[in-house]
C-alpha positions, 0 to 999 in steps of 0.5 A, spaced: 395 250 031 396 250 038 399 256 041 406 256 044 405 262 047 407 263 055 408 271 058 407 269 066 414 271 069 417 266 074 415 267 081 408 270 079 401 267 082 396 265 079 389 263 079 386 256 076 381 262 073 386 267 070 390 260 069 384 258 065 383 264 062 390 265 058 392 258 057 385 253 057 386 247 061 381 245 066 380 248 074 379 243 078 385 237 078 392 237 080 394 235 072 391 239 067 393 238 059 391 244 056 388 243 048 389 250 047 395 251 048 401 246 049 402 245 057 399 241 061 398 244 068 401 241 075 399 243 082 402 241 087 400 242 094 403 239 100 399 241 106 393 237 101 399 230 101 399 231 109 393 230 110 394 223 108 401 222 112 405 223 107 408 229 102 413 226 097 412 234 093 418 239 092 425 240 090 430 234 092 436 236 096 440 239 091 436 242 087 435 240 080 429 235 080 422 238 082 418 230 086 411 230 084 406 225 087 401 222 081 393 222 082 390 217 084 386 218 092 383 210 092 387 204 091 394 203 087 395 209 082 394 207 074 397 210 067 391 214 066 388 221 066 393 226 068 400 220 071 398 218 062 398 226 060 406 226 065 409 220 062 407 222 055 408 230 054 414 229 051 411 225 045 405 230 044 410 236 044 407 239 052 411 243 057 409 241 064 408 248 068 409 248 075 405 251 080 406 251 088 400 252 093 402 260 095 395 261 100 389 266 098 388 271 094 387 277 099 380 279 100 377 273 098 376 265 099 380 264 092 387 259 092 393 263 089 398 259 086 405 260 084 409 259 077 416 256 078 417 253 071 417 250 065 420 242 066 420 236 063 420 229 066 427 226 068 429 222 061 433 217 065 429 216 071 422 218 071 419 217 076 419 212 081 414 208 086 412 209 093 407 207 099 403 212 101 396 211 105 389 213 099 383 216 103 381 210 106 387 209 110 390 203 106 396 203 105 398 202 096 403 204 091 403 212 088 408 215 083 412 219 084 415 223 078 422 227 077 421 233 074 427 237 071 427 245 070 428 247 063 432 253 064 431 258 069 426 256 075 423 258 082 426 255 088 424 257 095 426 253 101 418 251 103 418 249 097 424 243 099 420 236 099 420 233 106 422 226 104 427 228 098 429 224 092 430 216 091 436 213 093 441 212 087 444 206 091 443 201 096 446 205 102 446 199 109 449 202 116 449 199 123 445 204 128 443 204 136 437 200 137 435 206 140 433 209 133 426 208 133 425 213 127 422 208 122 418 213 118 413 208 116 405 208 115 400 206 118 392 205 117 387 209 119 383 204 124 389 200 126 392 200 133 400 198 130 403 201 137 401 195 141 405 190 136 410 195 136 411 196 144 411 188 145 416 187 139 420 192 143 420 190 150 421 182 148 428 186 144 429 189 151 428 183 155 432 179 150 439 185 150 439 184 158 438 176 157 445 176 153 448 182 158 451 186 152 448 191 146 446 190 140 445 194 134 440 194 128 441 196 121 438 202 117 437 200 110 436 204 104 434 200 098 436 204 092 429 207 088 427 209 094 426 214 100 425 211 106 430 206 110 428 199 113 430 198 120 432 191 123 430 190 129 436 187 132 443 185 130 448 181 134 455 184 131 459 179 135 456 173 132 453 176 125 447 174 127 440 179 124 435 178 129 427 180 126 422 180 133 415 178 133 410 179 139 406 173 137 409 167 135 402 166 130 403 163 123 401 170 120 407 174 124 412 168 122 410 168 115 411 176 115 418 175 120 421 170 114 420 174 109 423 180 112 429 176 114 430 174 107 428 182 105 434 185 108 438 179 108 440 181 101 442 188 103 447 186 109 455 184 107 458 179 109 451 175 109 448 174 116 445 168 120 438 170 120 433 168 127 426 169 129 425 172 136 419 170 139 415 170 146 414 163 145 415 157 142 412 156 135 408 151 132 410 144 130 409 145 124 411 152 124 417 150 127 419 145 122 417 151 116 424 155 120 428 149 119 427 148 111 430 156 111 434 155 115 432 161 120 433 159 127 428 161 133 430 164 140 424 163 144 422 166 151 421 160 155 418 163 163 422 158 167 430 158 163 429 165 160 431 164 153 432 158 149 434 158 142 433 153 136 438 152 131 436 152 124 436 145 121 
């Protein structure tokens, strides 16, 4: 029969080895079911999540769900192995007990882990999907789990997650074209900041063509941490702009299906309109017309020229 039996007191820190030795389970992975006694251990350690770029780990901002990234280093994660051990311990009778990364142990090279309780998976909303960065550098979907405590458990402000919990509902609001906080992710090896720095100055250039300001929105799709930032929009005229630096069909392709995205989320529907450094493509052009998404161009002699949607 599987014991049951738990005598580490809140608080406390442990080795994997005493860990090990007490209530079995492997040493080395960050989700490890127990076939001695009926846990299954999770590690978390956010400063090991930063060196990818992100760091889901930690308590939401209330304090009653612990977030926990799935495992998984390459490619999109998968129900298997430690996120299946998760998802299933209710059905298989397991505690989750959770341990935070707490330094060294004195004198030696070895990790101390700190216990901060029992919990189980959220029974409403278990998890939800991220994008995060795998040890390639390519972007993929991670799980993030929501743990609730059962009973009492140990809570300190480093333990606070650094993104916090998903969205519950969508949340739209209009910001300064200023905020350029998007806190999204990007390749290793890739060289984002040149596509970023043309798409600003031709929003730049395009704000002082008008001769008035223009805002942007922030939108935060419910089941998620992150907003998605507009890049400009006109109020007067209820128009969404998305800017591109190149007038490529790859960039038009991706310029469309982001008008589309956060069309969606913006109350009453907005006119949406490419904002270009040229003029595309016949053919590209054409494409514009049969959504219905207009084109504001750069033309070097007149300044901006814009071609509405068909």
């Amino acid at each position: 029969m599987i014991s049951s039996r738990w005598d580490t007191p809140l608080g406390a820190s442990l080795t994997r080895d005493e860990r090990m030795a007490r209530y079995g389970g492997a040493k080395y992975g960050g989700i490890e079911p127990s076939s001695s006694t009926a846990n299954t251990f999770i590690y978390s350690d956010p400063a090991r999540g930063e060196a990818f770029g992100y760091n889901f780990d930690g308590w939401n901002e209330d304090g009653t769900v612990f977030l926990y990234t799935g495992e998984g280093r390459l490619g999109d994660q998968v129900w298997s192995a430690g996120n299946r051990a998760i998802l299933e311990h209710q059905a298989k009778g397991h505690d989750l007990r959770v341990f935070v990364a707490d330094g060294v142990v004195p004198g030696t090279a070895k990790k101390s882990h700190r216990y901060i309780g029992r919990f189980e998976l959220d029974r409403e909303s278990p998890y939800f999907l991220e994008e995060a960065p795998d040890e390639a550098g390519e972007l993929r979907t991670v799980f993030v789990f929501r743990l609730r405590p059962l009973g009492e458990a140990f809570q300190r402000e480093v333990d606070r997650s650094a993104v916090g919990d998903a969205s519950e509902e969508t949340q739209a609001k209009l910001i300064s074209t200023e905020s350029h906080n998007s806190p999204t992710f990007a390749s290793r090896g890739s060289a984002p900041t040149t596509a970023e720095r043309r798409e600003a100055e031709l929003c730049a250039r395009y704000i002082k063509f008008l001769g008035r300001p223009l805002q942007r929105w922030s939108i935060l799709p419910a089941g998620e941490t992150r907003p998605l930032l507009t890049d400009l929009y006109d109020e007067q005229e209820n128009e969404l702009y998305e800017a591109k630096g190149t007038a490529t069909r790859d960039a038009i392709r991706r310029g469309i299906g982001q008008l589309l995205d956060y069309r969606r989320h913006i109350k009453p529907t907005p006119k949406i309109t490419l904002l270009l450094p040229h003029r595309p493509s016949a053919d590209l052009f054409d494409l514009l017309q049969e959504l219905g998404i207009s084109c504001v161009y750069e033309d070097v002699a007149r300044g901006f020229r814009r071609a509405p949607a068909g």
